[in-house]
C-alpha positions in Angstrom: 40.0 119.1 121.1 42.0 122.1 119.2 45.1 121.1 121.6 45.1 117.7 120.5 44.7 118.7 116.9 47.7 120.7 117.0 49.7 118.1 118.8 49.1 115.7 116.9 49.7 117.8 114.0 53.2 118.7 116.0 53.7 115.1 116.2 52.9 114.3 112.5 55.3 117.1 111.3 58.3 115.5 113.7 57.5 112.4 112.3 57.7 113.4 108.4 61.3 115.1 109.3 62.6 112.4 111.3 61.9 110.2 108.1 64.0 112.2 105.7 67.1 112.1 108.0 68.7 108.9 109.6 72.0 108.6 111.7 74.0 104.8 111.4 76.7 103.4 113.9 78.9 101.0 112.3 82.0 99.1 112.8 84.7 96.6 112.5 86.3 95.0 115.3 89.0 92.6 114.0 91.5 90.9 116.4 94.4 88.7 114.7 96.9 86.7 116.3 100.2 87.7 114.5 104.1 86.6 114.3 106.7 88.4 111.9 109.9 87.2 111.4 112.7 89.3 110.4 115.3 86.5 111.2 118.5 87.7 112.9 116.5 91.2 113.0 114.4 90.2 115.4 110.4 88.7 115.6 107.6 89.0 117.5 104.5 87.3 117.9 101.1 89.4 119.0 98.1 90.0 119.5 97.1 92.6 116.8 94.1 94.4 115.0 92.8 94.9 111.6 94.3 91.6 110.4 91.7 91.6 107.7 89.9 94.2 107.8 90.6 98.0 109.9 89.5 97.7 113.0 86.9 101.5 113.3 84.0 102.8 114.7 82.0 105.4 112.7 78.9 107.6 112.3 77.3 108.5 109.2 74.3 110.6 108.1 71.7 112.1 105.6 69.3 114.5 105.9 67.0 114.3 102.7 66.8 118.4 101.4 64.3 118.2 98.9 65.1 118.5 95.0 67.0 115.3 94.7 70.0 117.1 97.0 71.2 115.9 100.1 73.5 116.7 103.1 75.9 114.1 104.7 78.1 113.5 107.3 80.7 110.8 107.9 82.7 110.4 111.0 85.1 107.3 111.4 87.6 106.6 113.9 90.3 103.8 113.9 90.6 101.8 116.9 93.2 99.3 118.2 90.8 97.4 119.7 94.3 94.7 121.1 94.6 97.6 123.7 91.9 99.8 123.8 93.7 102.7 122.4 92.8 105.2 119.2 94.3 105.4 116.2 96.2 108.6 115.3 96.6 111.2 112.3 98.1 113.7 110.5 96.5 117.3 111.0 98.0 119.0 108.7 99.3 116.5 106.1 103.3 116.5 107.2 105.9 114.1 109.0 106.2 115.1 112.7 108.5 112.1 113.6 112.2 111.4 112.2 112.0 109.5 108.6 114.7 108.0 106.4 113.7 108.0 103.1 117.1 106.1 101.8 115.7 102.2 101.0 119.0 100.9 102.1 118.1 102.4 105.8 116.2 100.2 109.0 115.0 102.5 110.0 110.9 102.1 110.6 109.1 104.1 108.1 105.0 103.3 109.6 105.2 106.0 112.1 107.2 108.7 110.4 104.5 108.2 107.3 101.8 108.6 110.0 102.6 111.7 110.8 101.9 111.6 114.6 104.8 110.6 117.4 102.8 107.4 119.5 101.6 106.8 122.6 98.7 106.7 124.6 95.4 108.4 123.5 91.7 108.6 123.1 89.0 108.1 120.0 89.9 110.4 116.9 87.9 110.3 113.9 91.6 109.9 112.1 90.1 108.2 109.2 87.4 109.9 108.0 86.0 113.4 109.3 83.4 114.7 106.4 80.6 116.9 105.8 79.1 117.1 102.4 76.5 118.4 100.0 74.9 115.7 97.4 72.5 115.8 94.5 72.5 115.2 90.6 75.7 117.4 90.3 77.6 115.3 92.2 79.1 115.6 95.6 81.1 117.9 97.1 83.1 116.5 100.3 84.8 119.2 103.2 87.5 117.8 105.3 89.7 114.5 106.5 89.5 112.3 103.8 90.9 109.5 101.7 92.9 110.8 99.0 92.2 109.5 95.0 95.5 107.7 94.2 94.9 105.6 97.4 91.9 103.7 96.2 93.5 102.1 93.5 95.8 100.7 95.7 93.0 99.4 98.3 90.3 98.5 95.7 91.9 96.6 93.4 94.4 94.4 95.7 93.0 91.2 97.5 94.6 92.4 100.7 94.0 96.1 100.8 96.7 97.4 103.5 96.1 95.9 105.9 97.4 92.8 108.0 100.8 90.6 106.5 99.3 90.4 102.9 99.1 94.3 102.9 99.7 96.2 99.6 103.4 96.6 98.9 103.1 98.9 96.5 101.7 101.5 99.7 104.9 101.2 101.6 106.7 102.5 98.4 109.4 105.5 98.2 107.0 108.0 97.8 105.1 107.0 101.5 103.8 110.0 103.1 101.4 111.4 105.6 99.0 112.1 102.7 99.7 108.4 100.9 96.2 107.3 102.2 93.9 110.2 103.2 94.7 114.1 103.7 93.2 116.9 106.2 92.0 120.3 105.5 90.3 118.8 101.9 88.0 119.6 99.3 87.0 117.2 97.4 84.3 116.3 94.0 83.1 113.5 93.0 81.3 112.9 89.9 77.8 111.6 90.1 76.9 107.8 89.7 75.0 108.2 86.9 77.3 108.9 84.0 77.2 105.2 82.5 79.8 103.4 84.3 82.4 106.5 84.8 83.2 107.5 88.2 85.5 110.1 89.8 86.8 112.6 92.1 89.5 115.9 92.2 90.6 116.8 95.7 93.1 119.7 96.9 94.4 120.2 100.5 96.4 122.3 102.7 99.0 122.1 105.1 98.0 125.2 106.7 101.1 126.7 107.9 102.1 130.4 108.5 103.1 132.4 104.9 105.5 133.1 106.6 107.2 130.1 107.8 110.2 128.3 106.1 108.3 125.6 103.4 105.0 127.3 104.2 103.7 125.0 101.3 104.4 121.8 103.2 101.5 119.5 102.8 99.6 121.4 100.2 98.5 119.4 97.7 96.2 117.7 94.9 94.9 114.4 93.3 92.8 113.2 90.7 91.2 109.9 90.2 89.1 109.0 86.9 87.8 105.0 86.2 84.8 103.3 84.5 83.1 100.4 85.5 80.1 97.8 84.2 79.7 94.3 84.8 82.2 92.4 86.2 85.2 95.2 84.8 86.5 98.2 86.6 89.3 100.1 85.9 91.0 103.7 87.3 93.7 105.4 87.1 95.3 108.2 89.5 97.8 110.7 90.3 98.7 113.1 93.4 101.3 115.7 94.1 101.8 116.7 97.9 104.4 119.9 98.4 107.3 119.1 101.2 110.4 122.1 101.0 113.7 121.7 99.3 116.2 122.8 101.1 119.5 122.2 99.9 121.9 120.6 101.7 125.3 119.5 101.0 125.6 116.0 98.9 123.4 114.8 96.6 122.8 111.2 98.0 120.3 109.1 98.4 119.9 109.8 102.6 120.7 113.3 101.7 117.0 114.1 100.6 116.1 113.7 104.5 116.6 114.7 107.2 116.0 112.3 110.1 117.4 114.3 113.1 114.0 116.5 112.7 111.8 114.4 110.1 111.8 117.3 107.3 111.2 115.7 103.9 113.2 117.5 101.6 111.1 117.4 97.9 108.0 117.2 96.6 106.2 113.5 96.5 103.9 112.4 93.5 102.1 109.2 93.1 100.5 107.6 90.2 99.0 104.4 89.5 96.5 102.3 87.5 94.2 99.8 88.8 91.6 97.1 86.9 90.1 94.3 88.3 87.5 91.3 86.1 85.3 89.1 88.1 84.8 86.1 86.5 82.4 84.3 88.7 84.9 81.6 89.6 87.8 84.1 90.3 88.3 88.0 90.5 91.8 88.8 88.8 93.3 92.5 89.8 96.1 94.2 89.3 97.7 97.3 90.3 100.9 99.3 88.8 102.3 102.5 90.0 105.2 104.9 89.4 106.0 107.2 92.1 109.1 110.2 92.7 110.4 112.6 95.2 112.1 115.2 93.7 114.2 118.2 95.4 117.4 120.6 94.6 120.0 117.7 95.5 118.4 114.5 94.1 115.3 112.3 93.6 114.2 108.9 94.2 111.5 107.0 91.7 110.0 103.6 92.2 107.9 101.8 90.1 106.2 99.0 91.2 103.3 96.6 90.1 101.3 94.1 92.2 99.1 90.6 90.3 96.2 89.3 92.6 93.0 87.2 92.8 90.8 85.9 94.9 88.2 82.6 94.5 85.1 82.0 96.1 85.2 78.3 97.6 81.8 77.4 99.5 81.3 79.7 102.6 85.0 81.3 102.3 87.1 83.3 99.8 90.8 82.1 98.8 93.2 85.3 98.2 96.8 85.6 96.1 98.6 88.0 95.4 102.3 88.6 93.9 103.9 92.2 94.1 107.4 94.0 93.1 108.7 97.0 94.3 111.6 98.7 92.4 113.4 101.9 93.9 115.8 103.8 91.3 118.4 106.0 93.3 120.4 108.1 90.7 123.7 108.4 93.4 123.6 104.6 93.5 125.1 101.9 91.3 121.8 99.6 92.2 118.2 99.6 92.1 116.8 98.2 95.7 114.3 95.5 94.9 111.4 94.0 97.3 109.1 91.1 96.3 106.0 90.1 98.0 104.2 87.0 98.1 100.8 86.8 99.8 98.2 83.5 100.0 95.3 83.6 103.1 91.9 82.1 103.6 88.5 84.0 104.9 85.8 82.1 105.9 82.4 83.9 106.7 80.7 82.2 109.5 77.8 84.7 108.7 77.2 88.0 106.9 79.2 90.5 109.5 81.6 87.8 110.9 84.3 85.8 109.4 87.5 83.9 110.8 91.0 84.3 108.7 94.9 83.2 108.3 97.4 85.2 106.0 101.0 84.0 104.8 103.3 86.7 103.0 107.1 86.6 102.3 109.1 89.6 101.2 112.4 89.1 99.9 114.9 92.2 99.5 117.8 92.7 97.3 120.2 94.9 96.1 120.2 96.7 99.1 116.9 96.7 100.3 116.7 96.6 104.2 113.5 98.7 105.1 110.8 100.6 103.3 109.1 98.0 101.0 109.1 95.0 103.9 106.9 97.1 106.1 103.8 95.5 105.8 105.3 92.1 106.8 108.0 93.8 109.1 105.9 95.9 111.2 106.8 96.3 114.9 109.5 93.6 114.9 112.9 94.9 114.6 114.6 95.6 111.9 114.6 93.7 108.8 117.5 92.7 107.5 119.5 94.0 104.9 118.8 92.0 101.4 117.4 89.5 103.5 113.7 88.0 103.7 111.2 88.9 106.3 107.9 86.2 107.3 104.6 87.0 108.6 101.1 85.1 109.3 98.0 86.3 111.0 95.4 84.5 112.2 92.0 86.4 113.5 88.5 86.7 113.4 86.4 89.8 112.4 83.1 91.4 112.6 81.2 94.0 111.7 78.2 95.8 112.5 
């Protein structure tokens, strides 16, 4: 009788614990059917993933500590579910493939920003890898993460970045391995019960050798302060990320890097504001942002701003967006210019699963060949200088 007493004590005690912890598997799988169209720069039409929404698989946790304080974990890797590979990332926040940052260049900017070479490989948790500490303080976040000035650019765009209507505004001068999320973080984030006003600060590392050449390379910070209640939201954000600047011997515009080796020469910061109104028969957002990389021989600085909505219309959701991307190079007589056009249609046939199609247009000028087409010029060719470049997707997605 004491025996089963005591295990069913035993029992009763494993029970009570397992009740202030639980562990989710989520998910997005989202498969789109894709054709870009850089005219005499080539197409391509594919099979392709996160068309809507980015394609991941994740684990998350909380165990309950007692005292209103909690401890969390969030793991989340990106998957390319068109060919069963993983997505890759940056571990220590710098470019590890050639780049050129000159907006008059072809030359692809998606993997250089990535910071990994491509290929083959297996599940990473590339997008979010996170440990935390909760409670009425706040929360304090340790490791990969997304960095503050990104979600401006996510939350308050119909499109997000991903698929053809992807933000323009992301694919700017100032793109960078640490233009979405950073490694080797800290992060805090304000608590959720401060009337409507939410934020976070995060710093990271690089984590290179003192002694190495640029040892500060992919150091860096950002800051992210918004309020929101009812149907208005509204942030603003700023980040500084630390690449060398070494001089070199003319002060032109492809002069600040260097693509034979993929060393950004001057330090990238990124600001933007964000505000979106939901007015029950449309959501209007907006997003505009000033970015700059500065070094010893020169700098670049874009500004750029980006008009959307989207409509809710039965079982589906109508999205719109407009966006302009203006890049002002000192050494040149011209300011490149990109403009964006984006209409699609998602229609949820249930709560985790919903079928799509996207349209977007980019037109270039003034010397404009490259950086601001990439999310409609993505793995087909080059885009063509001051030309336009095409793109429609057409998918289905669902989560779990």
């Amino acid at each position: 009788m004491k025996k089963t007493l005591i295990a069913l004590a035993v029992l009763a005690a494993a029970g009570a614990a397992s009740a202030q912890s639980s562990v989710t598997i989520f998910g997005v799988v989202d498969a789109t059917i894709q054709r870009i169209d850089n005219g005499t720069g080539g197409a391509v039409t594919r099979l392709h993933n996160s068309g809507e929404s980015s394609s991941r698989l994740g684990f998350r946790g909380v165990e309950d500590l007692g005292g209103g304080m909690s401890a969390q974990f969030w793991l989340e890797a990106g998957v390319n579910n068109d060919d069963g590979t993983g997505q890759a990332g940056s571990a220590n926040n710098q470019f590890l493939a050639p780049v050129a940052l000159d907006p008059t260049s072809t030359t692809a900017r998606t993997v250089a920003a990535s910071g990994v070479r491509p290929g083959q490989q297996g599940l990473m948790f590339n997008r979010r890898s996170t440990v935390s500490l909760a409670g009425g303080f706040g929360e304090i976040r340790l490791g990969r993460d997304y960095t503050p000035q990104f979600y401006n650019l996510n939350v308050f765009d119909p499109y997000g970045t991903v698929g053809v209507g992807a933000q323009l505004l992301l694919s700017s001068v100032s793109l960078n391995p640490t233009s979405v999320r950073a490694s080797n973080s800290i992060g805090y984030l304000l608590p959720s019960n401060l009337g409507g006003i939410y934020g976070q600060a995060q710093y990271y590392r690089g984590e290179n050798v003192s002694t190495a050449a640029n040892s500060g390379d992919g150091n860096g910070w950002g800051l992210r302060l918004g309020y929101a209640a009812g149907p208005f939201n509204v942030a603003i954000a700023t980040s500084r990320t630390t690449y060398g600047t070494v001089p070199v011997a003319a002060a032109t515009a492809s002069a600040l890097a260097t693509p034979a080796t993929g060393q950004v020469l001057g330090n990238i910061r990124q600001t933007n504001l964000g505000g979106s109104f939901d007015f029950g028969v449309a959501k209007l957002m907006g997003v505009v942002s000033r970015d700059s990389m500065n070094s010893a021989v020169g700098s670049f600085e874009g500004r750029g701003y980006m008009i959307g909505a989207t409509m809710p219309v039965g079982a589906g959701l109508i999205k719109a967006s407009v966006a302009q991307y203006t890049t002002d190079i000192p050494t040149s007589g011209t300011d490149p210019r990109a403009r964006k056009y984006a209409l699609g249609y998602v229609h949820n046939l249930s709560k985790r699963t919903a079928i799509y199609t996207t349209y977007a247009r980019v037109s270039n000028s003034n010397g404009v060949a490259g950086f601001a087409s990439q999310p409609v010029t993505g793995g087909a060719g080059s885009p063509v200088l001051n030309g336009s470049s095409t793109g429609y997707d057409l998918g289905i997605r669902h989560s779990f």
